[in-house]
N, C-alpha and C positions, 0 to 999 in steps of 0.2 A: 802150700795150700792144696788138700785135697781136691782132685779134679769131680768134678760135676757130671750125672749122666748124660748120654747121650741123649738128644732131644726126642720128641714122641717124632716118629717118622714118616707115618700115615697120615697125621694133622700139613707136614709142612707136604707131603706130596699130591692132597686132593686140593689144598692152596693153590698150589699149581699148577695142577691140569683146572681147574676153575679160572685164574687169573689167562692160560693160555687160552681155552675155549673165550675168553672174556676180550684177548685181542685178535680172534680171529673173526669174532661177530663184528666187533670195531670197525673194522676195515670193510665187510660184507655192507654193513647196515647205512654205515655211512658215505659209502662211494660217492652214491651219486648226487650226496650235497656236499661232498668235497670237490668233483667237478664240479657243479654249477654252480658255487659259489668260489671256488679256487683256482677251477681248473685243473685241479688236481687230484686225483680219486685217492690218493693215499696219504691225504694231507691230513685226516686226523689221526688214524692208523702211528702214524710217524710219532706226530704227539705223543700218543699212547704208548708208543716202546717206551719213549723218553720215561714217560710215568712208571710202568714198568721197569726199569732199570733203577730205578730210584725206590720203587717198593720193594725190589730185591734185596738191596740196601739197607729199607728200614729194617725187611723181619730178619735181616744179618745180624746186625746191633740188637734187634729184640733179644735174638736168641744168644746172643753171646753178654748183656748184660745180665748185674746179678738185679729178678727183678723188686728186689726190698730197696733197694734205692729209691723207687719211687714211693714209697710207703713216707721215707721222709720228706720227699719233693711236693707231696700231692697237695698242703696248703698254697703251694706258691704254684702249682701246674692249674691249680682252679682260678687264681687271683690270676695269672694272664688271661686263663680264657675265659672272664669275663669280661677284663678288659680288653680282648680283641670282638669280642661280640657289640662292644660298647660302642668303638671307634666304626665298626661298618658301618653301623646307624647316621652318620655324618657323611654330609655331602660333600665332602673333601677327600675323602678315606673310602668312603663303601662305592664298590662299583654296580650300577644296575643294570640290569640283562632279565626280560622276561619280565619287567615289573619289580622284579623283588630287587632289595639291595641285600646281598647275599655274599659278595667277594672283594676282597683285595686284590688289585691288578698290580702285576709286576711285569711290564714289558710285555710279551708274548705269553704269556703264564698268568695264572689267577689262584689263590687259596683261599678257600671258604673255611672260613674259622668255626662253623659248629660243628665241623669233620674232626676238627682238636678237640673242642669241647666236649663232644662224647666222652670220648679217651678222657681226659683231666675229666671229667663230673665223675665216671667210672670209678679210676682211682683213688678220690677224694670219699668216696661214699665205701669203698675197702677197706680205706687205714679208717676212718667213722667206723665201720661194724665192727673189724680187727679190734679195734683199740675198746671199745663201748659194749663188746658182745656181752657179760653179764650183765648190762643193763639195757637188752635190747630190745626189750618191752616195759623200758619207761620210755612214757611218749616223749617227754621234755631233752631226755639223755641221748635219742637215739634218733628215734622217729621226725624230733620235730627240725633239728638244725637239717637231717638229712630231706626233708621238703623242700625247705626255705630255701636252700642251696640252688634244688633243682625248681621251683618255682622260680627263682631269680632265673637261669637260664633258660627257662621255659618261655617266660615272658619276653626274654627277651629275641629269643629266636622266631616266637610268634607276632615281632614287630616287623620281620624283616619283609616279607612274611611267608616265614617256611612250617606251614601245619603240618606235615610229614616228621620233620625232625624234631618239631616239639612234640608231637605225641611222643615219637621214640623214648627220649628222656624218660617220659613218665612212665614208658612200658619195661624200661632196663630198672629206674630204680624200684618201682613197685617188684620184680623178681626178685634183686639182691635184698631190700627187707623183710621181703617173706622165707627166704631162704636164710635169714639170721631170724628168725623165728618171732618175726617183729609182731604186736597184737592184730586181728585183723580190722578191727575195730578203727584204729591208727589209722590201717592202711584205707580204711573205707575215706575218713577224713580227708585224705588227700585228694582219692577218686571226687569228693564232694565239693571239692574245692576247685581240682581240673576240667570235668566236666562242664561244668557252669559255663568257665571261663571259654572252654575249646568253643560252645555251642554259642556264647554270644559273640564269639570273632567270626564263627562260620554267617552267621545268623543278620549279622550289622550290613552283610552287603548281599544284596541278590543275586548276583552274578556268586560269589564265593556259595552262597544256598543252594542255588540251583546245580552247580561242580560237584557240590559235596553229596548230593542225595543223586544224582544224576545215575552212579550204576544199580540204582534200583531198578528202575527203569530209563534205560538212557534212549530207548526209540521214542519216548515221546518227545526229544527233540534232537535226531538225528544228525541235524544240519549245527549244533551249536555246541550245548553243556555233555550229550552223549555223543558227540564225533569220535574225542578219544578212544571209545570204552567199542564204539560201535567197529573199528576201522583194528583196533588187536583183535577182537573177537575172530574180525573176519580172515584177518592173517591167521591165528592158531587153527580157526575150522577146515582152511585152505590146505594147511600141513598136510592135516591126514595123521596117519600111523610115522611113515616112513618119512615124511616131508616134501616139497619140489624141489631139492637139492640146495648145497651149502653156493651162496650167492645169487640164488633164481628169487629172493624175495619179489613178489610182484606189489607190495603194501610201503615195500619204500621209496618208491616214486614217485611221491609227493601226497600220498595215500594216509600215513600213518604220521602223524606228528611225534617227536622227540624221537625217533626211531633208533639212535646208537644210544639214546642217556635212558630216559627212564621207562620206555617202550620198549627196550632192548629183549625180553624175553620173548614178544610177539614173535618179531624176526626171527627166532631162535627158534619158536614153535612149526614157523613157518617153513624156515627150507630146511629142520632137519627132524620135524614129524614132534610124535608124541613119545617116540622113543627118545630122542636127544633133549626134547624137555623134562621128560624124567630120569634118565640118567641125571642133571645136572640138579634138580631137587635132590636127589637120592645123593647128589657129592655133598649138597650142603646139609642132610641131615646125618651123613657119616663127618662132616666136620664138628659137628655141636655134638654129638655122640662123643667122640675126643676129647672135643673140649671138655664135657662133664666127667669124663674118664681121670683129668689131667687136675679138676677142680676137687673133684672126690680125693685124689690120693698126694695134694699138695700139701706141704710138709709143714705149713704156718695159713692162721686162719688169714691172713689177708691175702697171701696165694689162692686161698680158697675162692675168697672172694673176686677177686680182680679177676681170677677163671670164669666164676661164673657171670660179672657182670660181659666182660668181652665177648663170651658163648653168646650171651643172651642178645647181644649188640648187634652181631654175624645172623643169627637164627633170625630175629624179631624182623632184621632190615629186610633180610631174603621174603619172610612170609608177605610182610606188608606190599614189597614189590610185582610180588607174584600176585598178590589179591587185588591188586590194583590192574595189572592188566588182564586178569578173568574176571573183572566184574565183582568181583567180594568182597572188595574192597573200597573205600571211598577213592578217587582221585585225590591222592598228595605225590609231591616231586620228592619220591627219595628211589634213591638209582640203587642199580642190584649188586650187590658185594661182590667187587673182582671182574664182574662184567661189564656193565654199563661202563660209557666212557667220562672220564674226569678223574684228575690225577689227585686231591686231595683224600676222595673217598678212597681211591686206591692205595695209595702209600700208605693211612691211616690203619688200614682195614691190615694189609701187610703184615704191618710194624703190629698189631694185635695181637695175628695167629704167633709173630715172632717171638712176644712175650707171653702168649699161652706156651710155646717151646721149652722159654724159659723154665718157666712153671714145672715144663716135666721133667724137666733137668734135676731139678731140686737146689740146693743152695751147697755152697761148701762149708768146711767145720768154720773155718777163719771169719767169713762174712756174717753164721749165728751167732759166733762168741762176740763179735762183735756188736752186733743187735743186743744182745744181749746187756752187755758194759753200759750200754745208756737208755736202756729200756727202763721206763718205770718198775722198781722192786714188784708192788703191786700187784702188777700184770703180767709176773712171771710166777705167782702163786703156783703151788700143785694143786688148787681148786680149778682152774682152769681146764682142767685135765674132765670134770664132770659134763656130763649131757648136760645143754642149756634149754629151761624149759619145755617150750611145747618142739621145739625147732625140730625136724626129722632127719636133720643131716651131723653125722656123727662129728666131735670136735678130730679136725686132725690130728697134733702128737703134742706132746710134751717139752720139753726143753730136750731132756733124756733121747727121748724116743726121734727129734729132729738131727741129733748128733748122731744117733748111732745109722740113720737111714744117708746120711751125708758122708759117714766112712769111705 
């Protein structure tokens, strides 16, 4: 078997200093409700290695599978993760923390199953365009199974009730079918249909109304719906340029709620300025810069795809979390890639950049030819090889052209 290139090297090392920067806010943010509720100021820090050790792991195996394997796996990577979304919903199986039911407990450890289900809807909606790309502006062929799929999970994760993580769905797949060149018209359909739906879940309860509009103006009720939005503000204006130093947070002292999970940039503004806040946007926008580097020049259109749904997964979570603690953002609970603490979104997020590695690896001759042997004839046309409609991103290669790049 012809050996494989070396992984993109840049992607897996701003992973890292991001996942490290990510465990040393952990420890910072969280101390001093690891004492007062442990006694222990390094009590979730520790957790967090554990996580970390375990993410290392994943994007190990990312990078080291070949990742067309999951191109055949991805009907049955969808059908668990709706069936694990299905089981939280049940008061036997989902655990609740904060109101929402959101986790599976296992002992000391917990997994939230719409951290999988990204990944699985992701994948599933790749080998969909992959497989479907000439017909990727029929609404019926393309557009409408790749809705239904993610309105199924949509719905369902807006039971639990995580408004954050259902928007996402809709913000990754609306990219990946504009990016296969889907009609926009399709794509409006969808907006017309999720929209509705987001605004009568926010809408049905006053308390969720008042959250949601809240950082429009959140001093008009400082003391309730705008605490959150008012209490980051005040930690990032306290930074300054330079910060009051890495652990002088004075916002997490009972100050700033969520402070190590989804507030976690505050702190980060806080004691290491504006400089250390941009620096770490600026690692996540040379990470999705990669990633689209990796998804441009990936050897098969479902590498294509799976690049750009994962970039888009990485980028979209960061924007949203960051807009959420400046104010630009509505209040939802979705924590910052690599930083924030909890170990599902970490390993997830991991095991991603692992199989974006993949990606840049490219595939060996043995693993095409094999794709190949049971690939529908069909879809291995040399029409294939033609620009598809309006789409602006070029088709990858050929059969020909993926062999001779995998020499």
């Amino acid at each position: 078997m012809t050996a494989r290139r070396a992984p993109d090297v840049t992607l897996l090392v701003v992973a890292g200093v991001l996942t490290a920067i990510g465990a040393i806010m952990v420890f910072s943010a969280s101390s001093v409700v690891g004492i007062i509720r442990y006694h222990d100021a390094e009590h979730f820090v520790k957790r967090e290695l554990i996580w970390v050790a375990l993410g290392a792991l994943a994007c190990w195996i990312g990078v080291k599978i070949d990742y067309g394997v999951l191109r055949r796996a991805a009907p049955w990577l969808l059908g668990v993760a709706v069936a694990l979304l299905i089981g939280v919903l049940f008061p036997h199986f989902g655990m609740i923390e904060g109101g929402a039911r959101r986790w599976y407990e296992f002992g000391l450890f917990s997994f939230e199953p719409s951290e999988f289900v990204k990944l699985a809807l992701i994948v599933f909606l790749a080998k969909l365009l992959a497989d479907r790309e000439e017909n990727a502006r029929d609404f019926s062929a393309v557009a409408f199974p790749a809705l239904f799929w993610v309105g199924v999970c949509f719905m369902l994760v807006l039971r639990q009730p995580d408004l954050g993580t259902a928007t996402l769905f809709l913000m990754i797949a609306f990219v990946m079918l504009f990016v296969a060149g889907a009609r926009l018209r399709h794509l409006a359909i969808g907006v017309a249909v999720a929209v509705p739906a987001l605004l009568a879940f926010v809408y049905a309860s006053p308390y969720r109304r008042a959250r949601f509009t809240a950082f429009l103006d959140p001093n008009a009720d400082p003391k309730g719906t705008g605490y959150h939005i008012l209490q980051s503000l005040y930690g990032l204006g306290s930074g300054g340029i330079f910060g009051v130093g890495l652990g002088e947070s004075r916002q997490k002292f009972g100050y700033l709620p969520e402070q190590y999970t989804d507030f976690i940039f505050s702190v980060l503004g806080e004691e290491l300025g504006f400089i250390g806040a941009a620096a770490v946007i600026v690692l996540f926008l040379l990470l999705a810069y990669r990633g689209i580097c990796i998804a441009l020049r990936a050897e098969d259109r479902f590498g294509f795809f799976l690049a750009v749904g994962i970039t888009a997964s990485i980028a979209l979570q960061a924007f949203i979390n960051i807009g959420v603690v400046t104010s630009t953002w509505p209040v939802t609970g979705v924590p910052l890639p690599f930083i924030s603490y909890g170990g599902t979104s970490l390993v997830m997020s991991l095991f991603g950049v692992g199989l974006l590695a993949s990606i840049s690896r490219g595939r060996s001759r043995a693993a095409i030819a094999a794709d190949e042997r049971i690939r529908d004839p069909r879809n291995a046309h040399p029409a294939h090889g033609r620009r598809h409609g309006r789409s602006f991103v070029p088709r990858a290669v050929t059969r020909t052209g993926a062999l001779r790049r995998a020499r």
